[in-house]
PLY file of the C-alpha trace (Angstrom):
ply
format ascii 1.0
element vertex 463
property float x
property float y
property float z
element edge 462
property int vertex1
property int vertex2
end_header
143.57 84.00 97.48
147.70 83.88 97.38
149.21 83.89 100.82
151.17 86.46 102.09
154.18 86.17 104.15
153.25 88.31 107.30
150.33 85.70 107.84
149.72 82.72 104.79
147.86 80.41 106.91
145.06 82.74 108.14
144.61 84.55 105.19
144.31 81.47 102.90
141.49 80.01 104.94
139.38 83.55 105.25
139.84 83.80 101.70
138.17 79.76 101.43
135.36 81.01 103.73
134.55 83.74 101.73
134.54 81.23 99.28
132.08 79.05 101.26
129.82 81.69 102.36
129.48 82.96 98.57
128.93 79.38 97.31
126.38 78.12 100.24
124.64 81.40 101.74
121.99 83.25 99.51
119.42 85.43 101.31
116.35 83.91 101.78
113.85 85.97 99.79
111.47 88.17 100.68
107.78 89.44 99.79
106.60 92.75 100.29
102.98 94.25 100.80
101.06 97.44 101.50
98.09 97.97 103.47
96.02 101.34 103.90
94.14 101.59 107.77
91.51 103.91 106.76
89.63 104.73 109.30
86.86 106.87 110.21
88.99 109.26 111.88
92.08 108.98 110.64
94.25 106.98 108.26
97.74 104.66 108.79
100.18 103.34 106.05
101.60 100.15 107.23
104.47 97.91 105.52
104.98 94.31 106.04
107.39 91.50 104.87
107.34 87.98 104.97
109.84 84.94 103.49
108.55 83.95 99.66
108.80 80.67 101.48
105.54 79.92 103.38
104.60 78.50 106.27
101.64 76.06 106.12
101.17 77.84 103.00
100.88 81.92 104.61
103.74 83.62 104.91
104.76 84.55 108.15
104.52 88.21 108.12
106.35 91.01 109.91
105.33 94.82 110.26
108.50 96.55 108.59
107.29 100.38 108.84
104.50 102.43 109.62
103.34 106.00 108.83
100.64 107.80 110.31
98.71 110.67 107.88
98.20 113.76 109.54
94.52 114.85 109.18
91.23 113.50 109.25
90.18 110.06 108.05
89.45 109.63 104.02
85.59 110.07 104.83
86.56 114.32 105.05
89.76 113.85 103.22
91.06 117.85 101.69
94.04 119.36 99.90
96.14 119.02 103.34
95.33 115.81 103.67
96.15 114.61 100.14
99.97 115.78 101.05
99.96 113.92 104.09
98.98 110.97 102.66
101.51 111.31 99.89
104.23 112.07 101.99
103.45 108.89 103.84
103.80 107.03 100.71
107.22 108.59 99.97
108.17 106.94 103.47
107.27 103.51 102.54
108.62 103.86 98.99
112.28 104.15 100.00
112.05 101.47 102.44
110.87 98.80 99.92
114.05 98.05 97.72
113.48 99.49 94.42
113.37 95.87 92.61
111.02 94.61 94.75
108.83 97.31 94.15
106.80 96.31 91.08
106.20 93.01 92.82
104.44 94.24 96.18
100.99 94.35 96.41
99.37 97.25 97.72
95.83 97.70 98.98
93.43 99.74 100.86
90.64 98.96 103.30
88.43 101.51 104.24
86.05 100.89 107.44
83.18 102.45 109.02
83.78 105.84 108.71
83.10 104.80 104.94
80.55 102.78 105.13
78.75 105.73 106.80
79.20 107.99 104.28
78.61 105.02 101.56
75.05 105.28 103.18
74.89 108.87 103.43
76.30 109.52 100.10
77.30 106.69 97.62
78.42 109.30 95.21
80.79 111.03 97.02
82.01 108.15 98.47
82.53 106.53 94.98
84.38 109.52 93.60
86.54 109.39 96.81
87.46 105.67 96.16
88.09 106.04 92.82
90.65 109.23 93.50
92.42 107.23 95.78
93.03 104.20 93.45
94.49 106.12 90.75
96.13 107.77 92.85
97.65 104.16 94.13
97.95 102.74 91.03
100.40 105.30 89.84
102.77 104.38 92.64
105.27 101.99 91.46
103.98 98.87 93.38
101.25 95.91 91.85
98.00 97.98 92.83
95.21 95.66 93.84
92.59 97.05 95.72
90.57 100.31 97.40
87.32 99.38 98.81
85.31 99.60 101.30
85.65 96.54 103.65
82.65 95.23 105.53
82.46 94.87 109.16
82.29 91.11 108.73
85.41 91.23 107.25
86.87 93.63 109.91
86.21 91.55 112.83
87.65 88.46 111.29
91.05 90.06 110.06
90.83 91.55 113.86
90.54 88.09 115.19
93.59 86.89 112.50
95.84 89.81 113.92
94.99 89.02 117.31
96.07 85.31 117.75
98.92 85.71 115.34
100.31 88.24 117.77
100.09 85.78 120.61
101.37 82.81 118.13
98.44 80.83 118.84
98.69 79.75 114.78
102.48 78.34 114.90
101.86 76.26 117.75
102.95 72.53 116.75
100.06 70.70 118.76
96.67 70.66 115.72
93.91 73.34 116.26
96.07 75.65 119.06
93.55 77.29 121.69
92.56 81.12 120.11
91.42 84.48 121.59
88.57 86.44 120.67
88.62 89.55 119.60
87.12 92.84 120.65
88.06 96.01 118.47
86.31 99.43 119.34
86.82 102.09 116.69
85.27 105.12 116.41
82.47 104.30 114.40
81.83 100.40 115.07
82.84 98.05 117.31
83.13 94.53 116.39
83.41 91.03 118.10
85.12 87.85 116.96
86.16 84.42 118.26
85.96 80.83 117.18
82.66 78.87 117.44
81.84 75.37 118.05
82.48 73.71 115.04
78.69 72.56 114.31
77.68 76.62 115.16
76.10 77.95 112.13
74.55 81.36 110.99
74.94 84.15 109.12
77.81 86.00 111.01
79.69 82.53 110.94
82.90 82.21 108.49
85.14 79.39 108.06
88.08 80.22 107.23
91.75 78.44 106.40
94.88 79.76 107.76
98.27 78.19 108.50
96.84 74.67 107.65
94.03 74.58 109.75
90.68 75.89 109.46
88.74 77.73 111.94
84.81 78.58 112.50
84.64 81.99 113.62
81.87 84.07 114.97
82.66 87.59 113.75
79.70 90.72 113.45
80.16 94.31 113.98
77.96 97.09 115.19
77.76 100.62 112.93
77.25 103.64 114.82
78.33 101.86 117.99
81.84 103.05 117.83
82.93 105.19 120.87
82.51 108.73 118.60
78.92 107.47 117.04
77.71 106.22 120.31
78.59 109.49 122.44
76.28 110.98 119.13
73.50 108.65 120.16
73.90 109.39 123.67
73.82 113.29 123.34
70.57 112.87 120.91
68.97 111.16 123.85
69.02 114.18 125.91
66.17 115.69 124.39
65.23 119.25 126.14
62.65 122.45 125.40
65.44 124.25 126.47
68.31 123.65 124.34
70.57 126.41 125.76
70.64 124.12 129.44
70.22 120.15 128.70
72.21 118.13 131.70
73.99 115.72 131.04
74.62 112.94 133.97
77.58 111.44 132.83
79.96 114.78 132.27
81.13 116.16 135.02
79.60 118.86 137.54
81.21 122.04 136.75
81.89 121.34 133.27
79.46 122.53 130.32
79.55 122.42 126.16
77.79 124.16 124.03
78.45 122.67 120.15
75.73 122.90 116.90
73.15 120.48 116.78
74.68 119.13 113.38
77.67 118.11 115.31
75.01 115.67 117.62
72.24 115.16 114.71
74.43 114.94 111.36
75.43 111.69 111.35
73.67 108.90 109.98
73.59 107.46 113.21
71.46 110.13 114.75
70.01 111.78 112.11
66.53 110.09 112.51
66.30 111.72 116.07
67.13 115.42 115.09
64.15 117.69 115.88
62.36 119.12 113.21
61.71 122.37 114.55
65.62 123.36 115.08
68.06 123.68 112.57
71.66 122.39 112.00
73.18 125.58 113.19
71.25 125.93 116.49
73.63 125.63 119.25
72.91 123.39 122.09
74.91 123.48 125.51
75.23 120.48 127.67
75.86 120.76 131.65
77.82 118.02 133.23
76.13 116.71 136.30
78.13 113.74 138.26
75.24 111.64 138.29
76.48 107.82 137.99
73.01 105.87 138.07
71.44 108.36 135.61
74.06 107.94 132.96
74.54 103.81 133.29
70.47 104.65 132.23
71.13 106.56 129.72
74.00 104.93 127.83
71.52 102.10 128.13
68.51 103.72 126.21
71.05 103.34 123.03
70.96 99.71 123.06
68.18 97.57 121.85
68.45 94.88 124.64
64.48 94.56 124.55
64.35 92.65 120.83
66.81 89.97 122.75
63.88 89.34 125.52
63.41 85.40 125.37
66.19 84.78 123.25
68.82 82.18 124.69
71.59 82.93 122.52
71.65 86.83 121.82
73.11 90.40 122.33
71.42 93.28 121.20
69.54 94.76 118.32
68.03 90.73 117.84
71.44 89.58 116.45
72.43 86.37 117.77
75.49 85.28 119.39
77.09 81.93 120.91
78.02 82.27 124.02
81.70 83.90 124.63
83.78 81.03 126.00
87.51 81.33 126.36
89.91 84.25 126.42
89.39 87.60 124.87
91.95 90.69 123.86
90.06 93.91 124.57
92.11 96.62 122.58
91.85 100.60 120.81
88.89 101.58 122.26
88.16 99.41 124.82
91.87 99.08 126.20
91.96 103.19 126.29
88.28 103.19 128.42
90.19 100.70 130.77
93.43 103.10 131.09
91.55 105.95 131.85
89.87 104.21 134.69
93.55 102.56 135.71
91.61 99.17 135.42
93.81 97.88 132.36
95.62 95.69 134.52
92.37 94.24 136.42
90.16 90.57 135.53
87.96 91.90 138.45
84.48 93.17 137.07
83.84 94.49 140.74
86.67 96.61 140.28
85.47 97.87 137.24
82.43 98.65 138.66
83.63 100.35 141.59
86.10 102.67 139.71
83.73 103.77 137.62
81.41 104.82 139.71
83.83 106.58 141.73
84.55 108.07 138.37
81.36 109.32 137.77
80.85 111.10 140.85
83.97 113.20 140.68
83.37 117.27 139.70
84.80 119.04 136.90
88.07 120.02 139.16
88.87 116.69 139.80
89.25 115.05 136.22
91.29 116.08 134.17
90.78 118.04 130.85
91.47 115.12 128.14
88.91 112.73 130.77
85.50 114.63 130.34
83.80 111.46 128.49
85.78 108.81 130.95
82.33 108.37 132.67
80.69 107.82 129.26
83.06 105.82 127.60
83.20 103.45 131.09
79.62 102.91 130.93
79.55 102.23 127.27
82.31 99.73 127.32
80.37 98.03 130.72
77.09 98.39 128.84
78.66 96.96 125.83
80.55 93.63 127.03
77.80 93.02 130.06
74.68 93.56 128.59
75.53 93.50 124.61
78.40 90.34 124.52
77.13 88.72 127.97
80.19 89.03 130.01
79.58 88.42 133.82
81.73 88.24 136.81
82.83 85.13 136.27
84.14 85.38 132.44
85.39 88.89 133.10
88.48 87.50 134.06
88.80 86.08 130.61
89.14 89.65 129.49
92.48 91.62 128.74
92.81 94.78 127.51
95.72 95.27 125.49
97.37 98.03 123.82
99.62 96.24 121.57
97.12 95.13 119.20
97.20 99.25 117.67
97.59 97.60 114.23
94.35 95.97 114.69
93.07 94.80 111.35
95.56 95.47 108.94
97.77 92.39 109.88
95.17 89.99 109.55
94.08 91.40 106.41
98.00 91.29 104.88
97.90 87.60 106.82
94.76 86.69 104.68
96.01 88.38 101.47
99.59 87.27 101.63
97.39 83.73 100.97
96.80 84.65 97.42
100.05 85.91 96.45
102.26 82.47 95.62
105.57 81.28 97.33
108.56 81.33 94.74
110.16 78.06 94.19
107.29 75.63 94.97
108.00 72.07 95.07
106.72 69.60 92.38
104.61 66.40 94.23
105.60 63.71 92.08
102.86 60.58 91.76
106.02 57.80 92.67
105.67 55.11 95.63
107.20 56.24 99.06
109.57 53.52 98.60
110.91 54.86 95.24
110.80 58.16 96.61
112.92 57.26 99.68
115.48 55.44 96.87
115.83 58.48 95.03
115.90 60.58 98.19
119.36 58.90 99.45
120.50 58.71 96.08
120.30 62.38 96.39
121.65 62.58 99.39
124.93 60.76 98.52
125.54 62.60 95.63
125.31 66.17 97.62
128.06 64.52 100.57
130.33 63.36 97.59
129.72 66.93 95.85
130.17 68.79 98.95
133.45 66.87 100.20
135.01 67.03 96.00
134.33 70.90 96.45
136.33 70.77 99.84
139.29 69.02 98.31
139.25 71.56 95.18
139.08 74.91 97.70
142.07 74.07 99.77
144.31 73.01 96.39
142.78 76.36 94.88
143.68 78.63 98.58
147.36 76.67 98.86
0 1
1 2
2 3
3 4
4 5
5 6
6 7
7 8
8 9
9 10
10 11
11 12
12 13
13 14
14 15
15 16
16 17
17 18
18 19
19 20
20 21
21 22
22 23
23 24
24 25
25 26
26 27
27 28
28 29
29 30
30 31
31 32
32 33
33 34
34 35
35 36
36 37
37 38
38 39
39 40
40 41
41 42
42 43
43 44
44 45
45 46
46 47
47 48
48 49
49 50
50 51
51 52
52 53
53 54
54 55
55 56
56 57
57 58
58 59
59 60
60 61
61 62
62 63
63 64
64 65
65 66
66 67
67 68
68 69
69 70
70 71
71 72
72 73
73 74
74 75
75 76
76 77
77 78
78 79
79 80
80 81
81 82
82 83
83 84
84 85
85 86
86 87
87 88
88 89
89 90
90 91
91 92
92 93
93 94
94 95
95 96
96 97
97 98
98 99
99 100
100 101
101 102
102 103
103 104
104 105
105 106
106 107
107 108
108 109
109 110
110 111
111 112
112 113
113 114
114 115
115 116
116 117
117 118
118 119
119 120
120 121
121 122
122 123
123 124
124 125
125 126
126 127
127 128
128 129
129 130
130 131
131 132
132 133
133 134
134 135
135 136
136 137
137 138
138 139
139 140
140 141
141 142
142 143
143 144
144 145
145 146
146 147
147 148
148 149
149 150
150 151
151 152
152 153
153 154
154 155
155 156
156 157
157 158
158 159
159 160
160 161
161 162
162 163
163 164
164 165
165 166
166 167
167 168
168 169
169 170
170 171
171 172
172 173
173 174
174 175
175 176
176 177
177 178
178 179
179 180
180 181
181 182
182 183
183 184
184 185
185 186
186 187
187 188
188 189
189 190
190 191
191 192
192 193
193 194
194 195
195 196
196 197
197 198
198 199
199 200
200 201
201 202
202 203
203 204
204 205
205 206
206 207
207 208
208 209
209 210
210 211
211 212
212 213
213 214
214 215
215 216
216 217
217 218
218 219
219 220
220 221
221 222
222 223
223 224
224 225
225 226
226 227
227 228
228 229
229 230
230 231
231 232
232 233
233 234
234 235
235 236
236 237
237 238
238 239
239 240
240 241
241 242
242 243
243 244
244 245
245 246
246 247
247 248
248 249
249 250
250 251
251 252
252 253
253 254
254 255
255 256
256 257
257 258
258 259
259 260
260 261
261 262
262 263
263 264
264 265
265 266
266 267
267 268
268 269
269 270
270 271
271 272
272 273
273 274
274 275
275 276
276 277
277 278
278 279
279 280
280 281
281 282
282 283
283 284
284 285
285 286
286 287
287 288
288 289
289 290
290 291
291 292
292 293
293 294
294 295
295 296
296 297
297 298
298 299
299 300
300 301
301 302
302 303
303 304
304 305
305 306
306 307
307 308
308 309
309 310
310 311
311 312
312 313
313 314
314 315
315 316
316 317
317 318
318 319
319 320
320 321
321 322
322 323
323 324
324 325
325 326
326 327
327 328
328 329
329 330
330 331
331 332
332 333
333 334
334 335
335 336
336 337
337 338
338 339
339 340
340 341
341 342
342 343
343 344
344 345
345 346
346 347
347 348
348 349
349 350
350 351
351 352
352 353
353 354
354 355
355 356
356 357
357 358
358 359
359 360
360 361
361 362
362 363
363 364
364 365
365 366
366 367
367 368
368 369
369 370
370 371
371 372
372 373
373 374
374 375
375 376
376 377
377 378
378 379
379 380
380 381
381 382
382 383
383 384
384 385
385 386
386 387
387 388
388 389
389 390
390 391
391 392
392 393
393 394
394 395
395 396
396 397
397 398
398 399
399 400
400 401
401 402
402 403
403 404
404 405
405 406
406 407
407 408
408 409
409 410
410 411
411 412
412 413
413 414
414 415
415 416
416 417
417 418
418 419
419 420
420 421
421 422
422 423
423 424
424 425
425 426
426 427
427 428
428 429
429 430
430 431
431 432
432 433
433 434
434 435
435 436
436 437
437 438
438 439
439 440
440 441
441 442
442 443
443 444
444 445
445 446
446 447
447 448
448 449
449 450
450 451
451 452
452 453
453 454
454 455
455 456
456 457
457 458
458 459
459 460
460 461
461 462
């Protein structure tokens, strides 16, 4: 820190804020964590970060990287896939810092595509899990966790990610207003939201986050993903003459033919294959434009008729509070919503409308990657109108958003980052407040003096 004679007085005092900063400024510390989207048809790596410091006591997390693996979801997981998924992991390794590495947690939460297969086959779905954890655990982070999460559990951390995106848990004012949440996958769709506090039942969970607690109304549907449900749909069209079955909600001029195990050999159809054909018979399906045939026949999938009578209910007998308040419609439901350039609508007439305008077009009018836009509209109407009990006057409560693509990951490294503790927690010491406050400007003085004695000793030390 001597001066020089070109320039003594600027140098000296850089050299006493360099000083300063290294004395006073230490980078806050950060955690690290892992979480594994596997999905029923494919599966995403994400990283996230938040300050060792907590908020409310859950740290306030951030998504630091992503990788998607190339390939199907773990469910039909082969050599390729494997290589994929490992090359994702060599992604995320180099961007945690290699001494914070031993210290992040890293999990994996499988969803429906896995709990079909746990039904269809809890062997092979064992042996799948426990590939993938050793495979994890050799990593160099703190391996926790590969399971199969249920859709309970999905819907809630869907609901978590949800209102943490739109900061409805850092609001100041006690018990901020949330969103519900409504998450279509593939192979389930699930609904969440919070319930009056005195609501209770079976798909209720209370649950503690940033200070507060919460009663939320969470339950999810298997097979009544967008891919199962177009299953259960096809398996409806039941024909002597499998070579020509039409099909009212693909459109005229466009036809499919596929093997009846790709329609009957999922566990979500599998009770409605015919006995008398086998898995390798082909079946072709002829698109017919027909918009009041399909809304009935993407209606003959769901069990409204065990809700008859029932006040409080949305299909298959499983009851339901009423929706109240504002709802974030995203994957599948936001996509549906794109397709039918609706996203940006709270009108259900407009949804209506579209669709059926939709669903009369002809093969050469929609386009290639829209041949189930018809289905998928009615399913999503079917769904939230006659399943969840929206109408056209909570409709506008709906928004379908894209930016929720992490979905439930976030809420489940929100809920997890709970468990894992804050460094350098303070002591609560059993003394009066009065004592404390003594001690507290005692404190105080001696840091001013400290500070100013420091001072003093840094411009002797620079001059």
């Amino acid at each position: 820190c001597k001066s020089t004679e070109d320039n003594p007085i600027k140098f000296n005092w850089k050299c006493c804020l360099v000083i300063l900063k290294m004395l006073c400024v230490r980078a806050a510390p950060k955690l690290y964590g892992i979480v594994l989207d596997a999905g029923s048809s494919r599966t995403t790596v994400y990283l996230y970060q938040w300050p060792a410091e907590k908020e409310n006591n859950t740290g306030v997390v951030t998504q630091t990287n992503m990788c998607q693996v190339k390939g199907p979801g773990i469910s039909e997981m082969n050599k390729e896939s494997w290589k994929n998924l490992m090359k994702c992991m060599g992604i995320i390794t180099e961007t945690v810092p290699l001494s914070q590495r031993n210290s992040t947690s890293i999990f994996l939460g499988a969803t429906a595509g896995m709990r079909l297969l746990h039904q269809k086959n809890e062997a092979a779905a064992n042996i799948i899990l426990v590939a993938l954890q050793e495979y994890l655990h050799s990593l160099p982070f703190d391996f926790q966790n590969a399971s199969i999460i249920s859709g309970q559990e999905e819907g809630l951390y869907g609901w978590i990610t949800v209102n943490y995106l739109m900061g409805n848990f850092l609001e100041v004012r006690l018990r901020a207003r949330t969103q519900g949440s409504l998450d279509l996958g593939g192979a389930s769709t699930q609904i969440a939201f919070a319930a009056p506090d005195n609501t209770r039942g079976k798909d209720l969970v209370q649950v503690a986050l940033y200070g507060y607690e919460y009663n939320i109304y969470t339950h999810s549907f298997l097979c009544y993903g967008k891919n199962e449900a177009e299953k259960k749909v096809l398996a409806e069209l039941k024909s002597s003459n499998w070579s020509h079955i039409n099909h009212p909600c693909y459109p005229a001029g466009y036809n499919i033919t596929m093997k009846a195990s790709d329609v009957f050999g999922s566990e979500c159809t599998k009770s409605q294959a015919p006995a008398q054909n086998g898995p390798e018979r082909n079946i072709t399906f002829v698109g017919q434009s027909d918009p009041a045939m399909c809304k009935r026949l993407v209606r003959r999938i769901f069990d409204l008729n065990s809700c008859h009578g029932k006040e409080n209910c949305s299909f298959e007998g499983v009851y339901q509070p009423p929706v109240t308040g504002d709802f974030m419609a995203y994957a599948g439901f936001y996509h549906t919503a794109k397709a039918l350039n609706v996203s940006g609508s709270n009108s259900l007439e407009k949804f209506n409308a579209t669709m059926r305008s939709v669903c009369s077009m002809d093969w050469k009018t929609v386009k290639v990657h829209l041949k189930s836009v018809c289905y998928s509209a009615n399913y999503v109407h079917t769904l939230l109108v006659d399943g969840y009990k929206f109408n056209s006057d909570n409709w506008e409560n709906l928004n379908f958003k894209k930016e929720v693509h992490i979905a439930w990951s976030l809420g489940y490294m929100l809920a997890q980052s709970n468990m894992i503790p804050a460094e350098a927690k303070l002591l609560k010491l059993p003394i009066p407040n009065i004592a404390f406050a003594a001690l507290l400007f005692i404190l105080s003085a001696l840091i001013i003096i400290t500070f100013m004695f420091l001072i003093i000793t840094l411009v002797r030390f620079c001059y």
